[in-house]
NUTOR-662175 format. One record per atom (N, C-alpha, C): residue in one letter; y, x, z. Coordinates in steps of 0.05 Angstrom, whole numbers, plus 32768, in hexadecimal, padded with zeros to 4 digits. Each point is the difference from the previous one (the first is absolute). Layout:
<nodes>
AYXZ
...
</nodes>
This chain:
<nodes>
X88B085DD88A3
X7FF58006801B
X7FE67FF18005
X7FE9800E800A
X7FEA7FEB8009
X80027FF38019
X7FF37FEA7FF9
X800A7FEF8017
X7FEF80098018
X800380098014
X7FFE80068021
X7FE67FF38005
X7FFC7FE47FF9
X7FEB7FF38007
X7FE8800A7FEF
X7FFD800D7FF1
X7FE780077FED
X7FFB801B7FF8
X7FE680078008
X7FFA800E7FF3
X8000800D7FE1
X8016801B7FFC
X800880027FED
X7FDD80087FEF
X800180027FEC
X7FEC80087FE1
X8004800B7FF7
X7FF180157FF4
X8000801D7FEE
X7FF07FFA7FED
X7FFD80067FDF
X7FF480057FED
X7FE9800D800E
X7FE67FFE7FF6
X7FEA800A800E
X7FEF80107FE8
X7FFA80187FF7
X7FE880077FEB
X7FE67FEF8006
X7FFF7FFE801A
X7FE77FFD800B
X7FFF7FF98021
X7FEC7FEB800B
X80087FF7801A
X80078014800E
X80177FF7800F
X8009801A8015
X800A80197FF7
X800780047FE0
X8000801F7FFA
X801B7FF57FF7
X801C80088003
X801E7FFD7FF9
X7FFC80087FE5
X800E7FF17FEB
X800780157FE8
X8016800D8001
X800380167FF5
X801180168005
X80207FEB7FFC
X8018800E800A
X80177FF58005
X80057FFD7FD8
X80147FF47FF7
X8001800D7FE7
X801A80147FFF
X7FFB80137FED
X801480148000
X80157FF77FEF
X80138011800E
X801F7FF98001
X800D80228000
X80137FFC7FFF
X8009801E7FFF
X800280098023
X7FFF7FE18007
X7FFF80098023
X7FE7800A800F
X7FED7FF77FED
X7FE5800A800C
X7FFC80198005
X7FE980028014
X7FF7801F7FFA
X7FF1800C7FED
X8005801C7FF7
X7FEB80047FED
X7FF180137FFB
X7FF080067FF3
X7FEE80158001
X800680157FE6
X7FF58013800C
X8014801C7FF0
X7FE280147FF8
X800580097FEC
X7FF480177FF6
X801A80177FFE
X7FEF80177FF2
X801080178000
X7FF580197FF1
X800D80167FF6
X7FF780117FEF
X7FEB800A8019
X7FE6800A7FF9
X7FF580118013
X7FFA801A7FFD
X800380087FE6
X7FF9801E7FF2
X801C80078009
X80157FF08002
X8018800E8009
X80078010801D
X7FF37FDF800C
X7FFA8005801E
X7FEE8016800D
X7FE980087FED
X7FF280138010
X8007801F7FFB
X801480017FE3
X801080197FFF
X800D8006800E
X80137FED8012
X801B80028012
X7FEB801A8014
X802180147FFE
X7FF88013800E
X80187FFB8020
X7FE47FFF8017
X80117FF2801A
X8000801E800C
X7FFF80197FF5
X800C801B8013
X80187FFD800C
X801D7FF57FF7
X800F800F800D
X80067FE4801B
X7FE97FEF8002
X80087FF38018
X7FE47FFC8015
X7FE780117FF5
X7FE47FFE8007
X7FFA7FFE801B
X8014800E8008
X7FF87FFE8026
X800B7FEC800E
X800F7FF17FF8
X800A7FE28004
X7FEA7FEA7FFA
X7FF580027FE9
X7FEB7FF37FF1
X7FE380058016
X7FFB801D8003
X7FEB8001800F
X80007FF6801F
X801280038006
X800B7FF6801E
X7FF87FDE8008
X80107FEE7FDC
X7FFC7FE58003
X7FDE7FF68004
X7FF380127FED
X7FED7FF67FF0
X7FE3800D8019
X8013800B8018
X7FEC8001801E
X80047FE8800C
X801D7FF08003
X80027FE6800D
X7FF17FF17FF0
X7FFC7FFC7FE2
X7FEE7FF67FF5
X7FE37FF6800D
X7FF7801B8005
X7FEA80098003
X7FEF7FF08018
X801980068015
X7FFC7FF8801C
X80017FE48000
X80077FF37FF7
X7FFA7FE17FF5
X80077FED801A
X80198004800A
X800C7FF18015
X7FF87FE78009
X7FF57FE87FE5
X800D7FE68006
X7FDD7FFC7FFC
X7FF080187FFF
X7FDF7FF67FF6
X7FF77FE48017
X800A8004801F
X7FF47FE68007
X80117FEE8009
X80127FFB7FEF
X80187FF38000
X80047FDF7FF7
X7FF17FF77FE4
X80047FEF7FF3
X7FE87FF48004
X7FFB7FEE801F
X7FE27FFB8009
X800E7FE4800C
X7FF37FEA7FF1
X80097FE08009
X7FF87FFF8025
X800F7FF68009
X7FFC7FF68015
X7FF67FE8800B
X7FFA7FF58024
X80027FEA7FFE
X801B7FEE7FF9
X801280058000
X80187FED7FFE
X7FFF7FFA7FE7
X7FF180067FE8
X7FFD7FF97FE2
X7FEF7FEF7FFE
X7FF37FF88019
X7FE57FE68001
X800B7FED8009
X800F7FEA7FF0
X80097FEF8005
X80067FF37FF2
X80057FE37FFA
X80027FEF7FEC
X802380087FF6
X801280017FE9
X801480007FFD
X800A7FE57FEA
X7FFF7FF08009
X7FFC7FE37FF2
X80157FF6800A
X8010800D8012
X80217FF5800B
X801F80157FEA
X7FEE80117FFA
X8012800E7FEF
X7FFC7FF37FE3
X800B7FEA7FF9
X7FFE7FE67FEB
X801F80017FEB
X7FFF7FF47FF5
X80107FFA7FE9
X800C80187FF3
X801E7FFA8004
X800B80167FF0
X7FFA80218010
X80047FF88018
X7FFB8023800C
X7FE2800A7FF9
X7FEC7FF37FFE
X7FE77FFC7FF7
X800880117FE7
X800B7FF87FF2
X7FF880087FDB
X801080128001
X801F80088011
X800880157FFF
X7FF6801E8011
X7FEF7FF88011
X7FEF8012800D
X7FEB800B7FEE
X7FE77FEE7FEC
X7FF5800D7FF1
X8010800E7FEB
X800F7FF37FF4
X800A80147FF2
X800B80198008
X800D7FFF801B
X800B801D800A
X7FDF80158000
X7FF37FF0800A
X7FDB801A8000
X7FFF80017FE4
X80007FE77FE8
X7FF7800B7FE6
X8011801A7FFA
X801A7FFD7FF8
X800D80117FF7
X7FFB801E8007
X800580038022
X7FFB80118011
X7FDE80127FF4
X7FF17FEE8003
X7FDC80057FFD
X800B80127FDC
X800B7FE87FEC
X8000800D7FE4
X8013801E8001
X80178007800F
X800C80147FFD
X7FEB8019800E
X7FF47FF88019
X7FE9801A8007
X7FEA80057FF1
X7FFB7FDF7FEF
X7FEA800C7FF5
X800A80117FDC
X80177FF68001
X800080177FDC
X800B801C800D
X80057FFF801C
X800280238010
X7FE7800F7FF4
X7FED7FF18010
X7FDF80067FFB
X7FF980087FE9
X80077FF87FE9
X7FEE7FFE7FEC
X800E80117FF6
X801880087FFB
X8016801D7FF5
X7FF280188006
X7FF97FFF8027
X80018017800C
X7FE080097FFF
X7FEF7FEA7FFA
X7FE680017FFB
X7FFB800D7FEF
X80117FF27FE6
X800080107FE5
X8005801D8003
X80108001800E
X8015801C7FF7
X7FE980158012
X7FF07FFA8010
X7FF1800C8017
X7FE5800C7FEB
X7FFD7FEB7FF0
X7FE480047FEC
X800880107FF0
X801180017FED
X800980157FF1
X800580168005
X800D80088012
X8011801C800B
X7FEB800D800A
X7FE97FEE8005
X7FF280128017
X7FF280227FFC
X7FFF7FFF7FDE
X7FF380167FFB
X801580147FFC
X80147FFB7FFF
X801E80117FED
X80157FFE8019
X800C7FE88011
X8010800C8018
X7FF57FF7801A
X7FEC800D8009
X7FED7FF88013
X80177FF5800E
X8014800B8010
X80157FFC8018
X80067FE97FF5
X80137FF87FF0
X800E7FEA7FF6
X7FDF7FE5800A
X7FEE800A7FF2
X7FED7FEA7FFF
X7FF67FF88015
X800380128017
X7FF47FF0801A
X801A7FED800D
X8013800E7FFA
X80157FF38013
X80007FE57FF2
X80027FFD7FE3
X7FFA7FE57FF0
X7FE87FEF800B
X7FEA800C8007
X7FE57FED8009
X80037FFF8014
X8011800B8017
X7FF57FF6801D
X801A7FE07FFF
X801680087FF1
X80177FEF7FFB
X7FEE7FDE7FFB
X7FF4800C7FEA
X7FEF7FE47FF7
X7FEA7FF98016
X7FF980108015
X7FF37FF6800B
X80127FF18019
X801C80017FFE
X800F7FF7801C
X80087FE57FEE
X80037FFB7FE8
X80097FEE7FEB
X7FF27FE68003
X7FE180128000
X7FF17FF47FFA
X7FF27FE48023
X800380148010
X80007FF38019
X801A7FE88007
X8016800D7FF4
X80167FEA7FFB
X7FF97FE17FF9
X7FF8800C7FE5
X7FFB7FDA7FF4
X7FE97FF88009
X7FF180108005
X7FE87FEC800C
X80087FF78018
X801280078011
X80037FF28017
X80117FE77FF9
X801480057FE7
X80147FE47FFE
X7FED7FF47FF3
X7FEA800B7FEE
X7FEA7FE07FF7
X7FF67FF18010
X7FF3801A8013
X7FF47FE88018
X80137FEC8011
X801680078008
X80177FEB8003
X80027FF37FFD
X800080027FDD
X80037FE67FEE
X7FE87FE58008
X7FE480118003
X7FE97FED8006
X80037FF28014
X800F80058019
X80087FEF8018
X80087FE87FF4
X80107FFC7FE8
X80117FE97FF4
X7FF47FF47FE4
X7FE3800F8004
X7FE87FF07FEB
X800B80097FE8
X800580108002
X800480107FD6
X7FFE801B8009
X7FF680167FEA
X800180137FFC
X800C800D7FE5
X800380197FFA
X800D80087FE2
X7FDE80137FFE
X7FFB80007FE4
X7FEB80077FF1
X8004801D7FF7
X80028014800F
X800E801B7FF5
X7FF380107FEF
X7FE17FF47FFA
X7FF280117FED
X800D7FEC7FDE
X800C7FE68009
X80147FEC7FE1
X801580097FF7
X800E800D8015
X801D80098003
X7FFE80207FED
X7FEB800B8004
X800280227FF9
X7FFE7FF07FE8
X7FF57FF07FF7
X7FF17FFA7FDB
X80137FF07FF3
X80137FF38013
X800A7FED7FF4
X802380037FFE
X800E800F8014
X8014800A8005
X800A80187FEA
X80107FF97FF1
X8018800E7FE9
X8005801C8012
X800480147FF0
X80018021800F
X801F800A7FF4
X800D80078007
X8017800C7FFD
X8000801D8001
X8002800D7FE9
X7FFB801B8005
X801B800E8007
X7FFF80158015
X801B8014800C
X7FF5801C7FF8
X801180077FF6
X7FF5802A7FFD
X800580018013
X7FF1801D800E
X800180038020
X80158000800C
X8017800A7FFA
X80247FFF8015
X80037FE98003
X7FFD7FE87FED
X80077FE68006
X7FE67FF48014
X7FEC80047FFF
X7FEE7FFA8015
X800C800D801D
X8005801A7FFE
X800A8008801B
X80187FF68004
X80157FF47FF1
X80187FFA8006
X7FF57FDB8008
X7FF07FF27FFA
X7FFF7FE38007
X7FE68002801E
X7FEC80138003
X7FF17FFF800B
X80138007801F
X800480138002
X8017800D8014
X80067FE68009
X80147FF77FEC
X801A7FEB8010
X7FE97FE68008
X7FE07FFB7FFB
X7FF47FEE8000
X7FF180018020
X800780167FFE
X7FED8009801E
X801980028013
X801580127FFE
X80137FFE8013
X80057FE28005
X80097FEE7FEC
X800C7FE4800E
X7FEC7FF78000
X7FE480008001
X7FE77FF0800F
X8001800D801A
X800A801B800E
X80068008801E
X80177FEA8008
X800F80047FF3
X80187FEC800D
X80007FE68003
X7FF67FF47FE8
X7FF37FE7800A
X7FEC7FF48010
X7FF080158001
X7FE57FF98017
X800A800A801B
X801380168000
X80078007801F
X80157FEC800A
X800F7FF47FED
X80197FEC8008
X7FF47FE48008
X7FEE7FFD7FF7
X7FEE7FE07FFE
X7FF9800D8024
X7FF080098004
X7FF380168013
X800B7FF98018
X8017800F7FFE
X801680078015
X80147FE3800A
X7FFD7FF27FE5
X800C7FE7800F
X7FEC7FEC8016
X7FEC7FFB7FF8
X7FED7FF58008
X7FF38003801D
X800980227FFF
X7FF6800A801A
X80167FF58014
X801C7FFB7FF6
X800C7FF58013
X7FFD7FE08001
X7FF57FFA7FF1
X800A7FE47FF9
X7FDD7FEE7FFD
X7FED80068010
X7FE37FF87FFB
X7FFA7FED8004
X801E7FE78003
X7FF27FE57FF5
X80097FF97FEA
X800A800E7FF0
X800280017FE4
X7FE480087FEB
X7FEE800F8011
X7FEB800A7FED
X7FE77FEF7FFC
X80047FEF7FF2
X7FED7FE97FEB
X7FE3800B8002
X7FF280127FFB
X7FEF80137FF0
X7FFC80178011
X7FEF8009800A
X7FF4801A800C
X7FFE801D7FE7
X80047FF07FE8
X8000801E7FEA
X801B800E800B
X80137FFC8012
X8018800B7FF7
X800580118019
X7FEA7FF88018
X7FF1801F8010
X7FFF80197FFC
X7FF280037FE4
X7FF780157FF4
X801A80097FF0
X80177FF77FFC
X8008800D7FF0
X801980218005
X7FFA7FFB8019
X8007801F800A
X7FF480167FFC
X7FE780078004
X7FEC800C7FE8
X800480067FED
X80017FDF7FF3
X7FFA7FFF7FEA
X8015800E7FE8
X80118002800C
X802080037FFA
X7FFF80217FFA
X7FF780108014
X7FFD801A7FFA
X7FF180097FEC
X7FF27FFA7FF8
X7FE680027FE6
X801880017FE6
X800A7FDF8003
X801380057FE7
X8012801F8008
X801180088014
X800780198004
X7FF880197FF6
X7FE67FFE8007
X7FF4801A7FFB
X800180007FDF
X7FFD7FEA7FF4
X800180017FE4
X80147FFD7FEF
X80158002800B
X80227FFE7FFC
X800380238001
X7FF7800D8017
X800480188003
X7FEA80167FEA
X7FF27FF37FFD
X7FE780137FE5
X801480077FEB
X800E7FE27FF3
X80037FFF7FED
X802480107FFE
X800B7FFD801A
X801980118004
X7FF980218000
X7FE3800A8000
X7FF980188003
X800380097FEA
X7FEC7FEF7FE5
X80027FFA7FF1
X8018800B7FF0
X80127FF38004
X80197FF87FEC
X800B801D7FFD
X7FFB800D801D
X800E800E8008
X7FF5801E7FF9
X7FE87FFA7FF9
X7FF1801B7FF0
X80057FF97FDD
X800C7FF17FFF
X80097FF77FDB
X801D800B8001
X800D800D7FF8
X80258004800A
X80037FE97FE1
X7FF97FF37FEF
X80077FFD7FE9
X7FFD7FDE8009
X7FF07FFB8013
X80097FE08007
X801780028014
X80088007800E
X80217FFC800B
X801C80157FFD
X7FF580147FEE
X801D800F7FFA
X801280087FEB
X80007FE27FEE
X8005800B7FE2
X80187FE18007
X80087FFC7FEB
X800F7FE77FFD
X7FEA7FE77FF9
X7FF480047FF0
X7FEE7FEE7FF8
X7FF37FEF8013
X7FF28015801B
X7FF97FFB801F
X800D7FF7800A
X80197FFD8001
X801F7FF2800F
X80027FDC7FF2
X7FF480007FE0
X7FFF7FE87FF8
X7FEA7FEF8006
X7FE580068005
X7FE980017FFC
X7FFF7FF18024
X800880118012
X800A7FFA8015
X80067FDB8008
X801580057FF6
X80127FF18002
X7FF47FE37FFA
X7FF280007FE8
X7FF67FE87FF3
X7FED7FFB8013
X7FEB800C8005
X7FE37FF6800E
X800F7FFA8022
X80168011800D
X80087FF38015
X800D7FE57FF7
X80147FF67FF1
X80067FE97FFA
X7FE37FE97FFC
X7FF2800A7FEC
X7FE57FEB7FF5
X7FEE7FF7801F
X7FFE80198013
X7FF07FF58013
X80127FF28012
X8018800D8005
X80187FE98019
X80077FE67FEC
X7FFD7FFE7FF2
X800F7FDD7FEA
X7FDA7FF57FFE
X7FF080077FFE
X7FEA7FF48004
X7FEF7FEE8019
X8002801B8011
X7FFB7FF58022
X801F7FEB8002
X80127FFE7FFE
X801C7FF28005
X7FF37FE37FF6
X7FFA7FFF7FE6
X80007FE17FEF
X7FE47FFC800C
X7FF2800F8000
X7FE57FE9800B
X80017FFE8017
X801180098017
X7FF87FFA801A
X801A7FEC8004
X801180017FF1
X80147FEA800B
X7FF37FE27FF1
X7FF580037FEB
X7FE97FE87FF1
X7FF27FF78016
X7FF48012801C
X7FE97FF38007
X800680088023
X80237FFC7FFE
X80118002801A
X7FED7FE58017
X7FF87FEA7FFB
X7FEB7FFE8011
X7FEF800F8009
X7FF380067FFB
X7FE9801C800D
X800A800E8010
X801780148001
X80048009800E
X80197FED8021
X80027FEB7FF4
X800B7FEA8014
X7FEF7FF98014
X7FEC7FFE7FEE
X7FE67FF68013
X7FF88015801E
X8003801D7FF0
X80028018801F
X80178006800B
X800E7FF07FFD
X801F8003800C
X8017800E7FEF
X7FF480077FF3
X801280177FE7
X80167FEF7FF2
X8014800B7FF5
X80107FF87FF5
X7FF6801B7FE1
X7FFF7FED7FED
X7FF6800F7FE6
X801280167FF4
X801A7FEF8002
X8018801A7FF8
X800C80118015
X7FF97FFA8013
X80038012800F
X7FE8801A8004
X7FF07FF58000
X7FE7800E8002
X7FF880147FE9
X80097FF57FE5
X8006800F7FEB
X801380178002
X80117FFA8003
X801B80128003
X7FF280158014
X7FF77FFE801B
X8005801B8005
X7FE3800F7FEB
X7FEC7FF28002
X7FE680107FF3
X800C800E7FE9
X801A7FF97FF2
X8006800A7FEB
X800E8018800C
X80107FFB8010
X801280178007
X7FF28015800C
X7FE57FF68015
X7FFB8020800A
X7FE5800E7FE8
X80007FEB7FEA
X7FE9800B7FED
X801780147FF0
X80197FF77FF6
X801080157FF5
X800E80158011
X7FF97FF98017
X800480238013
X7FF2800F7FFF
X7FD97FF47FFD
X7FF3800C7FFD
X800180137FEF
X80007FF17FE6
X8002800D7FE2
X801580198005
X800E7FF7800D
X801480157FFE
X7FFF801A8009
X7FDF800E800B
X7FF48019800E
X7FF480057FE0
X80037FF47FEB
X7FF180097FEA
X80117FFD7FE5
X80057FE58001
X800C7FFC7FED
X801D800A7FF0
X800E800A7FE7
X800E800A7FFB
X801F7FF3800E
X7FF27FE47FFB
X801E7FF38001
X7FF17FDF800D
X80147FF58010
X7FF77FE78009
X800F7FE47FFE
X80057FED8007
X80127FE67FEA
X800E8002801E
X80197FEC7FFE
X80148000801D
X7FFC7FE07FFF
X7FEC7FFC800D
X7FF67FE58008
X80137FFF8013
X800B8008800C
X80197FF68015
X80197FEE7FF3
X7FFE80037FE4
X801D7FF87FF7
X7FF47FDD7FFD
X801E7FFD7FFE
X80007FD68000
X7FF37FFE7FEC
X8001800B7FEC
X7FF97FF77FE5
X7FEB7FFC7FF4
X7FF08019800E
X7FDB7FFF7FFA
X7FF67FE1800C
X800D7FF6801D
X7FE67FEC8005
X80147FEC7FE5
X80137FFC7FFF
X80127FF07FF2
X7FF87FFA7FE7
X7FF6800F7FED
X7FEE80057FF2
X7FE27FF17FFE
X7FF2800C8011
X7FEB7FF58006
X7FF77FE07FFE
X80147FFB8016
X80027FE98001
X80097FE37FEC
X801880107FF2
X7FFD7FF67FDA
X7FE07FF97FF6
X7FF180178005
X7FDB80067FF0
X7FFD7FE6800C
X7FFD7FFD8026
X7FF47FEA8007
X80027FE57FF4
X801C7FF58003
X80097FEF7FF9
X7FF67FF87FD9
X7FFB800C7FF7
X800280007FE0
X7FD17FF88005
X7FFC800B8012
X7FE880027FFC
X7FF97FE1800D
X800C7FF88011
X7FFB7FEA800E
X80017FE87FE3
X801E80077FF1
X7FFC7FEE7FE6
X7FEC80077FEB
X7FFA80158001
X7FDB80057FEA
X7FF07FF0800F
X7FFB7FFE801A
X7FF27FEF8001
X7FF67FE18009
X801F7FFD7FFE
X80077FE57FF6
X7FF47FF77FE5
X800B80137FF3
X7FFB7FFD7FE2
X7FE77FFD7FF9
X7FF2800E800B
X7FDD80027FFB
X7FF87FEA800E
X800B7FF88014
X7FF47FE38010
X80017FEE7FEB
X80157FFE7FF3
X80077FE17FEF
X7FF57FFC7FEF
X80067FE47FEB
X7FE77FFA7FEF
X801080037FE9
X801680157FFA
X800680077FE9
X7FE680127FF0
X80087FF77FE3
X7FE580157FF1
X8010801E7FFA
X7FE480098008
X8001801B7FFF
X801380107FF2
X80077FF07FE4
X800C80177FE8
X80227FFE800B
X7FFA7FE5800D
X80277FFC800C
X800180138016
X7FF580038011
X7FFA800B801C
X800380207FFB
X7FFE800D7FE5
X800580167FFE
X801980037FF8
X80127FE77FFC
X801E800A7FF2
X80077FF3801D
X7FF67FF18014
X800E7FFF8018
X7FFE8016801A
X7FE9800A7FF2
X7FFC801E801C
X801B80177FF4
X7FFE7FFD7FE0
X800F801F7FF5
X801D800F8011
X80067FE38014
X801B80088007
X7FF780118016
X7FF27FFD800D
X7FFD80028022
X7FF380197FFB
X7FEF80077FEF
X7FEC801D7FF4
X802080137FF9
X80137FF57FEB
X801880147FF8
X80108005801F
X80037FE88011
X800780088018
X7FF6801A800D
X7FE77FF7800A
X7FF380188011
X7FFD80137FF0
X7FFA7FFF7FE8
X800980207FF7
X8014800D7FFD
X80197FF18000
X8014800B800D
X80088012801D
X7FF97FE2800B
X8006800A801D
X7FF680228009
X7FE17FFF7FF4
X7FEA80198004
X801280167FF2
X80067FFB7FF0
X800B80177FE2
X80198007801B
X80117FED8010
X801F8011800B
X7FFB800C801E
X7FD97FF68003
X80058008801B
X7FEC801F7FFA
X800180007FDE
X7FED801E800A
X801B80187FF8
X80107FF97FF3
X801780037FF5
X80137FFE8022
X7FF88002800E
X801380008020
X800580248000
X8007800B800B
X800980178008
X7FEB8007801E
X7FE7800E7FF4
X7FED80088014
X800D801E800D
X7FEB7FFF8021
X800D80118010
X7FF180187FFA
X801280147FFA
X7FF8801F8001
X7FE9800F8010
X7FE780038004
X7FF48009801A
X8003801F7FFB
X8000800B7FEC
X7FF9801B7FFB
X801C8005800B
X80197FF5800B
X800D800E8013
X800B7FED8011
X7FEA7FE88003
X800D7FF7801C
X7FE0800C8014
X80048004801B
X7FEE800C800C
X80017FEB801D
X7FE980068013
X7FFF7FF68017
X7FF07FE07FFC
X7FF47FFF7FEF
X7FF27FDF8001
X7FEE7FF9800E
X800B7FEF801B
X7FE87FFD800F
X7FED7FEC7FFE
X7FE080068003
X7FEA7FF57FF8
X7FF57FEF801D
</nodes>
């Protein structure tokens, strides 16, 4: 824990510029994707859905939206120690997840443009809401004298490539639970406004819909493919990327359960429902959805936490390295267990359960 009295320290490239977090499987990351594939996809049998979105696009709701105020002119030199270093990191992460939005949807906007015009605007105006995103959590960041370097990050950040269904199956669930989390942060705050540290968390009612609108593209999307949600394969495919993104958001936000203490939140609590109404969401699209209601899922989970809290124990200590890998092996065979019985749970039917309210 850092001590309260001091100003926590970050690795620096360069005065004032943060070096990137290091990656972890928990980080965020940046994604490529087939694009000769992408600009073949034929979006007829869902086009008027598509054209409909890609007018809200257009109309550009939030254009004078993400504009600093006076309440951002002010020294923040009382938000110190540990809430300090867990606050930047909540904008780094936040700033790095909108900004590899950007750079996907940028991509995907440059390519298509000659071959699926439609697909390609809705992609560039996307990157242009992405793109307004992280620049607002960089400048944030500058209130607390660091910034992230996003022209270091495109050059320097590892790319994970998804063929397009898996892009639309992680992008989807990336945008719906960025609604739920920014509307729940949101909604508490509004009752509770001496809890709110930070004037960024004003904006995130707005801000919250943007991710929406781009939860709903990509549900248009899915939904002009019948071959990403109505085969069996779609029912497995499903299943994994809902587990990967609810066991991800779970372990890093219970890791950095200060942060959200600090706005009054309780982390597992606050987790739990974002999980639950992000898998109701899913469930207007998705084949099949996990029964996060049962004891077992958080039960589970919470195994991951615990095992992770001893990795990094383990990495704290001054054992050498080559031992440290036969002392992590247990806690890694753990959580891949745990993961392996909770994807292995008995998921809920949507294609005949009906009535899911959003």
């Amino acid at each position: 824990m850092v001590n309260s009295l001091k100003k926590p320290t970050f690795e620096e490239i360069r005065p004032g510029v943060k070096a990137p977090a290091q990656e972890t499987l928990l980080t965020p990351r940046f994604y490529t994707t087939d694009f000769e594939a992408m600009a073949k996809m034929d979006i007829s049998p869902n086009e008027d859905e598509l054209l409909a979105i890609l007018e809200e696009f257009r109309t550009d709701y939030n254009r004078h939206h993400f504009v600093r105020d006076e309440e951002f002119k002010q020294s923040w030199e009382h938000i110190d120690g540990e809430k300090r270093q867990l606050f930047i990191e909540f904008l780094e992460r936040s700033c790095t997840a909108e900004f590899s939005g950007f750079l996907l949807y940028k991509e995907l906007g440059r390519r298509l443009k000659n071959k699926n015009p439609v697909l390609a605007e809705c992609f560039t105006l996307m990157s242009r809401d992405e793109a307004r995103h992280a620049g607002f959590l960089n400048k944030a960041m500058s209130d607390f004298n660091l910034e992230l370097d996003l022209g270091f990050l495109t050059k320097s950040k590892k790319y994970t490539f998804f063929e397009p269904k898996f892009i639309f199956y992680a992008t989807y669930l990336s945008e719906k639970i960025g609604y739920w989390r920014y509307i729940t942060i949101y909604r508490h705050l509004e009752a509770h406004p001496e809890d709110r540290i930070y004037p960024i968390f004003r904006f995130f009612e707005n801000w919250c819909q943007d991710e929406n609108r781009h939860g709903d593209f990509f549900d248009a999307i899915m939904k002009a493919q019948p071959k990403c949600l109505n085969d069996w394969q779609a029912k497995l495919w499903c299943r994994f990327f809902l587990l990967s993104v609810f066991a991800t958001m779970y372990l890093n936000d219970i890791q950095r359960s200060g942060f959200y203490a600090s706005i009054g939140l309780n982390a597992r609590d606050y987790d739990k429902h974002v999980i639950e109404k992000t898998n109701e969401t899913s469930g207007r699209v998705f084949p099949v959805i996990l029964d996060v209601e049962k004891p077992e899922f958080y039960e589970r989970l919470e195994v991951c936490v615990k095992n992770n809290e001893q990795l990094r124990a383990i990495v704290a200590s001054k054992t050498p390295k080559v031992l440290q890998l036969f002392q992590k092996l247990p806690y890694y065979l753990s959580n891949g267990w745990q993961l392996l019985r909770l994807y292995l749970m008995k998921p809920i039917d949507m294609t005949v359960k009906q009535g899911v309210v959003y």
